[in-house]
Backbone atoms as SQL, in Angstrom:
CREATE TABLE atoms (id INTEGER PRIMARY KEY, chain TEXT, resi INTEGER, resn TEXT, atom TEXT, x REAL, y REAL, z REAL);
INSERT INTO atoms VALUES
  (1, 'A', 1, 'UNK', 'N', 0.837, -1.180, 0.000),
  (2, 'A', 1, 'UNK', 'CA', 0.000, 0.000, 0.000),
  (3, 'A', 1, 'UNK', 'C', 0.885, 1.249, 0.000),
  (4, 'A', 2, 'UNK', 'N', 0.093, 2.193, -0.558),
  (5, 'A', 2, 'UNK', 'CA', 1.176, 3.581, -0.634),
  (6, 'A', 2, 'UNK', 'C', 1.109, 4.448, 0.854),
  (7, 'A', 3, 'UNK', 'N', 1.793, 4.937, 0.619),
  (8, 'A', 3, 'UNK', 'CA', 2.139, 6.158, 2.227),
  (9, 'A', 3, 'UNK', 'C', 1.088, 6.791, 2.296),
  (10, 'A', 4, 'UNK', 'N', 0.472, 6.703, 3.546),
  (11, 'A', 4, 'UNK', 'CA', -0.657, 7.747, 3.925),
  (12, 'A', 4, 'UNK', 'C', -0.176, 9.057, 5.262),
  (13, 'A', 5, 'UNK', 'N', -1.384, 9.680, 5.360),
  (14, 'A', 5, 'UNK', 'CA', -0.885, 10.453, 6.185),
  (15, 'A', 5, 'UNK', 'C', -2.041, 10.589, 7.521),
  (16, 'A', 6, 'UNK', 'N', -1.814, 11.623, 8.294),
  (17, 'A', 6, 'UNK', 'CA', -2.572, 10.969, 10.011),
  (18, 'A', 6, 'UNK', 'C', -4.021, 11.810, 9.712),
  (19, 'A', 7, 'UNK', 'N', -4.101, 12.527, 8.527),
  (20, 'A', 7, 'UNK', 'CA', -5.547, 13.186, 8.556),
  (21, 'A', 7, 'UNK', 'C', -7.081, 12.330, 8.113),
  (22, 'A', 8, 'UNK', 'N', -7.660, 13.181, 8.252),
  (23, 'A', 8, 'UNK', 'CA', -8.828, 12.502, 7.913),
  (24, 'A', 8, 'UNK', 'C', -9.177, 12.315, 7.063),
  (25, 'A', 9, 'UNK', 'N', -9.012, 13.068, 5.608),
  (26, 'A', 9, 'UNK', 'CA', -9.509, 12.572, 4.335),
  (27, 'A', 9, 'UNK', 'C', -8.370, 12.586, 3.656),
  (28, 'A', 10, 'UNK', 'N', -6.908, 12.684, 4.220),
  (29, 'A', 10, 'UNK', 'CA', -5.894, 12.695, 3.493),
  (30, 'A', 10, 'UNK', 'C', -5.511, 13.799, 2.798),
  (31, 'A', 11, 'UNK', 'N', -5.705, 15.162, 3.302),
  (32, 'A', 11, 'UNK', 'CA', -5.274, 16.609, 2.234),
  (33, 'A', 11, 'UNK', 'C', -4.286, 16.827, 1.550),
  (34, 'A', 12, 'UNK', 'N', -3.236, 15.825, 2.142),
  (35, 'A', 12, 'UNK', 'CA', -1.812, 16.234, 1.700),
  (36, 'A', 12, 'UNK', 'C', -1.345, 15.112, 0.988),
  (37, 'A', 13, 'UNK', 'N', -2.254, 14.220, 0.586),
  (38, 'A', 13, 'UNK', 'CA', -1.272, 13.340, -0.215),
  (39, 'A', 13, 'UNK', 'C', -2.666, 13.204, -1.583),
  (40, 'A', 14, 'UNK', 'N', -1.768, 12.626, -2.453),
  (41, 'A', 14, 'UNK', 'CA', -2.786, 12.031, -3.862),
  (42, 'A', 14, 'UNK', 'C', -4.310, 11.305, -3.473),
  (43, 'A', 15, 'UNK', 'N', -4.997, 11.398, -3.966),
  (44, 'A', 15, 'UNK', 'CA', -5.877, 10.732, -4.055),
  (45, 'A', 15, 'UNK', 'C', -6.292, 9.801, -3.810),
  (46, 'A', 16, 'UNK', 'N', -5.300, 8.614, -4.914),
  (47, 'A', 16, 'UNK', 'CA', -4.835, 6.998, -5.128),
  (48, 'A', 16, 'UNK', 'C', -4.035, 6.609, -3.725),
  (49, 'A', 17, 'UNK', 'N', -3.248, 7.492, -2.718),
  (50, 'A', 17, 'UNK', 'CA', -2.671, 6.857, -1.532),
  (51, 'A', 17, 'UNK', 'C', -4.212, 7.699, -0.574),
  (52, 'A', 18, 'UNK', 'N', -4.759, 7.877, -0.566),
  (53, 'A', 18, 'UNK', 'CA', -5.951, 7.995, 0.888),
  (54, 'A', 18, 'UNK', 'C', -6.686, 6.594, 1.399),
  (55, 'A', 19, 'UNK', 'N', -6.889, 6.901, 2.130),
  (56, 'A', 19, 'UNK', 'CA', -6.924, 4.757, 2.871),
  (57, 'A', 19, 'UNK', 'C', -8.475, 4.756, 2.433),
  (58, 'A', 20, 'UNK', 'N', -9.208, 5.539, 2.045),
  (59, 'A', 20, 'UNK', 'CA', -10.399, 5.239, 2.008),
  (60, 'A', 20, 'UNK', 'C', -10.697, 4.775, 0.094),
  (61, 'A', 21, 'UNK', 'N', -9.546, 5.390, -0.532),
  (62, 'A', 21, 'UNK', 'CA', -9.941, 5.011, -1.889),
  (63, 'A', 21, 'UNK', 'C', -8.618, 3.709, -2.288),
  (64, 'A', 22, 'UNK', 'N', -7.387, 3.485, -1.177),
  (65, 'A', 22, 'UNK', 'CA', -6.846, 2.113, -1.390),
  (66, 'A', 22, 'UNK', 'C', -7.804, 1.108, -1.042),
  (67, 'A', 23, 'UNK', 'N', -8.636, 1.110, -0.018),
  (68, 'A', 23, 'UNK', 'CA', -9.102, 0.036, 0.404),
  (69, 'A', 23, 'UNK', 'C', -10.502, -0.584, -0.255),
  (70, 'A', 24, 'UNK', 'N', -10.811, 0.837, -0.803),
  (71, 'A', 24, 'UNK', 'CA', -11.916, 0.436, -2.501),
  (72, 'A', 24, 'UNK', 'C', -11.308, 0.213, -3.242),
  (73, 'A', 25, 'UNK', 'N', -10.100, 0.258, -3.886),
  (74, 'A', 25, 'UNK', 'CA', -9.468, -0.565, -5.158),
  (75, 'A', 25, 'UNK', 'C', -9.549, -2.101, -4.564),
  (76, 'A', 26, 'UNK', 'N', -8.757, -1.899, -3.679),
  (77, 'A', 26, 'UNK', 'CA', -8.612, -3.565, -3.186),
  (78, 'A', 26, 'UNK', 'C', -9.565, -4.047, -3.218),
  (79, 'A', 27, 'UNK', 'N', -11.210, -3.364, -2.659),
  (80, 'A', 27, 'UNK', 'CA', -12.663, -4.012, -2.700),
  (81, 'A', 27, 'UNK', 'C', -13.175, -4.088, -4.388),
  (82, 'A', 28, 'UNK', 'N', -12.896, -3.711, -5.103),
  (83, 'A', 28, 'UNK', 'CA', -12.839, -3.742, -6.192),
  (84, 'A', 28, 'UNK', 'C', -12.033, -4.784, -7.201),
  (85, 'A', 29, 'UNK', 'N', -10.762, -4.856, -6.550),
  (86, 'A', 29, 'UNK', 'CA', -10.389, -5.705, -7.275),
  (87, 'A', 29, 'UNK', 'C', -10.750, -7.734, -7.012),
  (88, 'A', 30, 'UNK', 'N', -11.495, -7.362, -6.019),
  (89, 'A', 30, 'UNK', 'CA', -12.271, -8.707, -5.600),
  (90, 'A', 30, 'UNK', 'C', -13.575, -8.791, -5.833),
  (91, 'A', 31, 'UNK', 'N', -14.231, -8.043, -7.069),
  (92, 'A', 31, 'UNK', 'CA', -15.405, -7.798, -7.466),
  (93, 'A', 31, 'UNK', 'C', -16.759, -7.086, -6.907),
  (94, 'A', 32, 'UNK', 'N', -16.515, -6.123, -5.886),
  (95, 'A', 32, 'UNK', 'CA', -17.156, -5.568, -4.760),
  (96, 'A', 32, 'UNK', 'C', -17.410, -4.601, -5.500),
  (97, 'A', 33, 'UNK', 'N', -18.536, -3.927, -5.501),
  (98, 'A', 33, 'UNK', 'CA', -19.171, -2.717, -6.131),
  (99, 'A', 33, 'UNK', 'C', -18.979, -1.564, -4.427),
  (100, 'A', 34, 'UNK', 'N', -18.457, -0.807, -5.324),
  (101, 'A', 34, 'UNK', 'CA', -17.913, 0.248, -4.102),
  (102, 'A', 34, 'UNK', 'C', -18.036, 1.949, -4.332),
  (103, 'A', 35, 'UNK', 'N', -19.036, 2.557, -3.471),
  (104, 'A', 35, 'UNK', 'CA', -18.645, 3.950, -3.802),
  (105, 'A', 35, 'UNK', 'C', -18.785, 4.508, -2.311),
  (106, 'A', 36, 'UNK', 'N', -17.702, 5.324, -2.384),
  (107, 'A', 36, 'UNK', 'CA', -16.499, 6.195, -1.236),
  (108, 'A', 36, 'UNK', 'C', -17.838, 7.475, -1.237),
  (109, 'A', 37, 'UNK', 'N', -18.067, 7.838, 0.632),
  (110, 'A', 37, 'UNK', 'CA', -18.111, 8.818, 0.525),
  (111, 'A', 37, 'UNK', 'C', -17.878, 9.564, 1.666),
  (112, 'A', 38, 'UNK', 'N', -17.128, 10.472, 1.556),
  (113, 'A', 38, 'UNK', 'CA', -16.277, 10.951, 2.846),
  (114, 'A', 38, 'UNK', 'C', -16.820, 11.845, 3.530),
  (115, 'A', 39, 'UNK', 'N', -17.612, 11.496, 4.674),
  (116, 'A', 39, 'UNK', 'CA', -18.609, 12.605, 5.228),
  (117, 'A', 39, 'UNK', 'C', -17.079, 13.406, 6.107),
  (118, 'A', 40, 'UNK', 'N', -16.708, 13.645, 6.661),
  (119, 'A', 40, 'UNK', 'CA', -15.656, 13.856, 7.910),
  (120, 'A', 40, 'UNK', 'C', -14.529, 15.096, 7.222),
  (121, 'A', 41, 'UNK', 'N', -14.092, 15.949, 8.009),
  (122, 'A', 41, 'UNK', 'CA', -13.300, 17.008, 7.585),
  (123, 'A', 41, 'UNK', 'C', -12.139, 16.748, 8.822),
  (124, 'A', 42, 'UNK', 'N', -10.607, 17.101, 8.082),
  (125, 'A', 42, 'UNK', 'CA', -10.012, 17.085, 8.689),
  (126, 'A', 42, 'UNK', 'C', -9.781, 17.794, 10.193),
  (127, 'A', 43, 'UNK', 'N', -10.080, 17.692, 11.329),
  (128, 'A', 43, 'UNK', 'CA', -9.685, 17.567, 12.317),
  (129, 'A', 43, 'UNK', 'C', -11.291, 18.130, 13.475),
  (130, 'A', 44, 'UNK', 'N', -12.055, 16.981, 12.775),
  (131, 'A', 44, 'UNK', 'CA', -13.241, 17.116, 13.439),
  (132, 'A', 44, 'UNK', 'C', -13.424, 16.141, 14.818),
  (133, 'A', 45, 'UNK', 'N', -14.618, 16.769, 15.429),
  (134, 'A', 45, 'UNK', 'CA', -14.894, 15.634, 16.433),
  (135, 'A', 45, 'UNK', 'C', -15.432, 14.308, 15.690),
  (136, 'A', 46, 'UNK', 'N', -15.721, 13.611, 17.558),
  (137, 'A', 46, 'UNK', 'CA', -16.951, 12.619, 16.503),
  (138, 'A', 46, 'UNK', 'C', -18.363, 13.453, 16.678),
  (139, 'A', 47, 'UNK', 'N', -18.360, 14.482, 17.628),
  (140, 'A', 47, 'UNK', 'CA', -19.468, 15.169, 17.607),
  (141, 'A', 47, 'UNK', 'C', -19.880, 15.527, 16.329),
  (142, 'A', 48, 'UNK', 'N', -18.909, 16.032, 16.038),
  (143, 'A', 48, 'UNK', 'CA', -18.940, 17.040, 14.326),
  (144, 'A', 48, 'UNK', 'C', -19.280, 15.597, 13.402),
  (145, 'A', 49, 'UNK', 'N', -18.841, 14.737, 13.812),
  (146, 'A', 49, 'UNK', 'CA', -19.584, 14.056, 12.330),
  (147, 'A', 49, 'UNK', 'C', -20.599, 13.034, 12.716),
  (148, 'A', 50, 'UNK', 'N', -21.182, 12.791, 13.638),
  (149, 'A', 50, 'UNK', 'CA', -22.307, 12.254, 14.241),
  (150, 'A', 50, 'UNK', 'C', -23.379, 13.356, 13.696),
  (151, 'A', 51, 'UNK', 'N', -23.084, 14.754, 14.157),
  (152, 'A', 51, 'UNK', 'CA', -24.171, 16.014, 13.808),
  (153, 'A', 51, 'UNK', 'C', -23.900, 15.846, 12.043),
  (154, 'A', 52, 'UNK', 'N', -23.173, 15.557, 11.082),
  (155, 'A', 52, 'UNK', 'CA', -23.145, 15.405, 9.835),
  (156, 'A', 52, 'UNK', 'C', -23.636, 14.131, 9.557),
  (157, 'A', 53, 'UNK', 'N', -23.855, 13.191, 9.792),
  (158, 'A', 53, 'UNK', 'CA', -24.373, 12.057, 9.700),
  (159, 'A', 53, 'UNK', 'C', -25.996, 12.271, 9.829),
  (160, 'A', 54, 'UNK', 'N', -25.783, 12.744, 11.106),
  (161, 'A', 54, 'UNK', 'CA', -27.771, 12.613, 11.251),
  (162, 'A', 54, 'UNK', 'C', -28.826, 14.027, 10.490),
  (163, 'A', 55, 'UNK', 'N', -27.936, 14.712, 9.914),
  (164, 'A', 55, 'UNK', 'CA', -28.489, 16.146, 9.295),
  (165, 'A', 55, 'UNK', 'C', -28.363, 15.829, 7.793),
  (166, 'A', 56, 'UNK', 'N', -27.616, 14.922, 7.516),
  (167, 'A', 56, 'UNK', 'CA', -27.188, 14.892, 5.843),
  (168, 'A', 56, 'UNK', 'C', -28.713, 13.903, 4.758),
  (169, 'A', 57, 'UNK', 'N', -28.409, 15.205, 4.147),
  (170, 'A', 57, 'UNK', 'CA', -29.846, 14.501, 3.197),
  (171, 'A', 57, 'UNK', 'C', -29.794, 13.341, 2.096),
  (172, 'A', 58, 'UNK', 'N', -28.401, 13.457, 1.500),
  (173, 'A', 58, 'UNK', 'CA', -28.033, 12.534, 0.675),
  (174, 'A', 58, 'UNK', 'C', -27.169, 11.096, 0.797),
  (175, 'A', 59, 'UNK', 'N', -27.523, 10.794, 2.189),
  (176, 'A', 59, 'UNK', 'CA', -26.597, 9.394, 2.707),
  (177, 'A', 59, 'UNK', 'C', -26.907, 8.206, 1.347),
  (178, 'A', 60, 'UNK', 'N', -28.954, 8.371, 1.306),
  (179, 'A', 60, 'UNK', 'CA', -29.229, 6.908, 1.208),
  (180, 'A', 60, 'UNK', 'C', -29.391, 5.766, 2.017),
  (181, 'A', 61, 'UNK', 'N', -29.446, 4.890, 1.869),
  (182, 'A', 61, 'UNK', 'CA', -29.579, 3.485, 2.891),
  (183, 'A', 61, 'UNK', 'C', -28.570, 2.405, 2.350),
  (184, 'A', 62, 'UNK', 'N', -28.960, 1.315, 2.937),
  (185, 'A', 62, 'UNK', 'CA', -28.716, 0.472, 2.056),
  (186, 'A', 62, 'UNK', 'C', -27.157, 0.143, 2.208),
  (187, 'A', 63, 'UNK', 'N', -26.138, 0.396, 3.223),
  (188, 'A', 63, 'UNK', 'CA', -24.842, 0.223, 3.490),
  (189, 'A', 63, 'UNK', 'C', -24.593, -1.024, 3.787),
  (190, 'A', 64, 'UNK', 'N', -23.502, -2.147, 3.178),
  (191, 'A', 64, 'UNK', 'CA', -23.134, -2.906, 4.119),
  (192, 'A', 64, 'UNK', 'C', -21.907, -2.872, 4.501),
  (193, 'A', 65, 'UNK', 'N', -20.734, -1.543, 5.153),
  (194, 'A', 65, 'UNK', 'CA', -19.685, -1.396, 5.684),
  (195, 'A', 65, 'UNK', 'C', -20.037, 0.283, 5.617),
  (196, 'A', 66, 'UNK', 'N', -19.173, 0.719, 6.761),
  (197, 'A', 66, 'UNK', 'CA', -18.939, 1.759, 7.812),
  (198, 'A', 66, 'UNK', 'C', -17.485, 2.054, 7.948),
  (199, 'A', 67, 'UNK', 'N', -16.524, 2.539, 7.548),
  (200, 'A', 67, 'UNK', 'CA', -15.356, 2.649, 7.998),
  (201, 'A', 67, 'UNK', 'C', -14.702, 3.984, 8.854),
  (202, 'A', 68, 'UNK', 'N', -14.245, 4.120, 9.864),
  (203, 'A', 68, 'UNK', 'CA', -14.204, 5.108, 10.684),
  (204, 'A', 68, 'UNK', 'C', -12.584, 4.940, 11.143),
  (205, 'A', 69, 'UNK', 'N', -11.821, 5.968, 11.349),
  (206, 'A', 69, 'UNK', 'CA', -10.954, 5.573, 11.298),
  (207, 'A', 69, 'UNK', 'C', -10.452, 6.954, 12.268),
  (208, 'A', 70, 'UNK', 'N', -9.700, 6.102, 14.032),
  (209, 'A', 70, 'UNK', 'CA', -9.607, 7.192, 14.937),
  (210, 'A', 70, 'UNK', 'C', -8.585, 7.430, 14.964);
């Protein structure tokens, strides 16, 4: 895997190294239909994204994985 860094959506590095879009290639490359979506801003609570979670209009349903990463 490529070098990541300690933030939350990864600001400072590429795209292709953020742990949330390595770990969808990898789900992908085992035939997993996968789409990333990064509710969380770098250097939030979990307050701050619990209150973005339960206010956000465009989640959808229908998840089967959650990845959170402290």
């Amino acid at each position: 895997m490529a070098p990541f860094d300690s933030y939350t959506i990864g600001e400072s590095i590429e795209q292709s190294n953020r742990w949330p879009n390595q770990l969808s290639e990898k789900l992908r490359e085992s035939s997993f239909e996968v789409e990333i979506k990064m509710i969380a801003k770098t250097g939030w609570s979990t307050d701050e994204l619990l209150r973005a979670l339960t206010s956000s209009k465009n989640l959808g349903t229908g998840y089967n994985m959650f990845s959170l990463l402290v």
